[in-house]
FIBAFI-638852 format. One record per residue (C-alpha): x, y, z. Coordinates in steps of 0.2 Angstrom, whole numbers. Each point is the difference from the previous one (the first is absolute). Example, Ala and Ser with C-alpha at 12.3 -4.5 7.8 and 13.67 -1.06 7.14 Angstrom:
<c1:62 c2:-22 c3:39>
<c1:6 c2:17 c3:-3>
***
This chain:
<c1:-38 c2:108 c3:110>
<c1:19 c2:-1 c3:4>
<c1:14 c2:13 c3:-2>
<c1:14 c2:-7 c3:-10>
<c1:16 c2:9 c3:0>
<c1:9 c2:2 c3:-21>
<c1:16 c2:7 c3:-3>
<c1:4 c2:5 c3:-19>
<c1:13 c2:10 c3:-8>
<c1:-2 c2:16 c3:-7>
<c1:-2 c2:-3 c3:-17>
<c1:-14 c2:-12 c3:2>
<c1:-7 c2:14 c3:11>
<c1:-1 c2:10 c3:-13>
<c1:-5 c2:-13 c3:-13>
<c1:-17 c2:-3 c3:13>
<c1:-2 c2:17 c3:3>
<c1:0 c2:3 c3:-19>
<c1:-11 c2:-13 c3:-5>
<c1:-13 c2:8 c3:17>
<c1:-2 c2:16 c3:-9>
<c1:-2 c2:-9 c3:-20>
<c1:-13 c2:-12 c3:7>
<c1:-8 c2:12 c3:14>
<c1:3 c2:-12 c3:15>
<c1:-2 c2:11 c3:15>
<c1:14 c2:-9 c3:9>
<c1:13 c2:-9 c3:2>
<c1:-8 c2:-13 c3:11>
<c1:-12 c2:0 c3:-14>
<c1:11 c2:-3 c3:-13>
<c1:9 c2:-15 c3:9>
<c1:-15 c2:-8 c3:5>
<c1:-5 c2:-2 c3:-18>
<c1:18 c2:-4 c3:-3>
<c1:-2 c2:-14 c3:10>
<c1:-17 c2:-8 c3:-6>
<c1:3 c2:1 c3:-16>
<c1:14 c2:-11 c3:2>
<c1:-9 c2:-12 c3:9>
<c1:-12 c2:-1 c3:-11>
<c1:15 c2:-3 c3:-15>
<c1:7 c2:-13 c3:12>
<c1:-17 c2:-8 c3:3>
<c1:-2 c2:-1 c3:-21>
<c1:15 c2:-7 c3:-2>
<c1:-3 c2:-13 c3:13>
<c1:-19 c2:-4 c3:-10>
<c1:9 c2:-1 c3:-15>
<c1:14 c2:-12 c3:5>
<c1:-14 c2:-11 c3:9>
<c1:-11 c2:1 c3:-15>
<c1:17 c2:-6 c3:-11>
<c1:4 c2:-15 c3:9>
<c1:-15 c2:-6 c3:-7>
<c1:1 c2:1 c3:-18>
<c1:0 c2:-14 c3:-11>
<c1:-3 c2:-12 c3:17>
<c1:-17 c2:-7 c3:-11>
<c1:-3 c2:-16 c3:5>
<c1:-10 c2:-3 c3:-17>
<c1:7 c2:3 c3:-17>
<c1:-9 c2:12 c3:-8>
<c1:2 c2:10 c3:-16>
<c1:6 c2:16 c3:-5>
<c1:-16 c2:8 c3:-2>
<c1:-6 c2:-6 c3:15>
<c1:15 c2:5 c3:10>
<c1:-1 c2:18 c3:-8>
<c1:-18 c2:1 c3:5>
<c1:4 c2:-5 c3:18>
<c1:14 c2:10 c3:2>
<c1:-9 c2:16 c3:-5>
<c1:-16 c2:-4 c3:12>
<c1:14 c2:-3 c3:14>
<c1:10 c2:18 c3:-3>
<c1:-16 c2:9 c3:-1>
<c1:-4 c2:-8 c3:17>
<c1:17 c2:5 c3:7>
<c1:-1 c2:18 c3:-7>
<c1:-19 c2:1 c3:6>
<c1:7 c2:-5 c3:19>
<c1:15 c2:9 c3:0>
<c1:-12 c2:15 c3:-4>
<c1:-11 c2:-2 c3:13>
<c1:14 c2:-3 c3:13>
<c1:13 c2:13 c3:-4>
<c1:-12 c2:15 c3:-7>
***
């Protein structure tokens, strides 16, 4: 593990020290390191969701709306199933 220097200003300080006490981290190492992957993990959503939207409506084949309703639906549930497994 490597040692990474942050400098915040007082009022966030507080803020962080704050939030320690209300949801029982027992540090401030603690507390940033959870910070920090859970943004990741926002960042890595958003980049899955924006992959995954490039995509829509690409069909080669025309099909009809109840088809597409049924596809989409077996396509989300596969995304929600995988981004489950991967970020939980």
């Amino acid at each position: 593990m490597h040692v990474v220097t942050v400098k915040f200003q007082e009022n966030i300080l507080e803020k962080i020290d704050k939030s320690i006490i209300e949801n029982n981290f027992n540090s401030r190492t603690e507390f940033i390191r959870e910070a920090v992957r859970d943004k990741l993990t926002e960042l890595n959503r958003e980049e899955l969701i924006n992959e995954f939207m490039k995509y829509r409506g690409k069909a080669k084949n025309k099909t009809s709306y109840e088809d597409n309703k049924r596809t989409k639906e077996i396509v989300s549930k596969e995304l929600i199933e995988h981004l489950e497994k991967k970020f939980n």
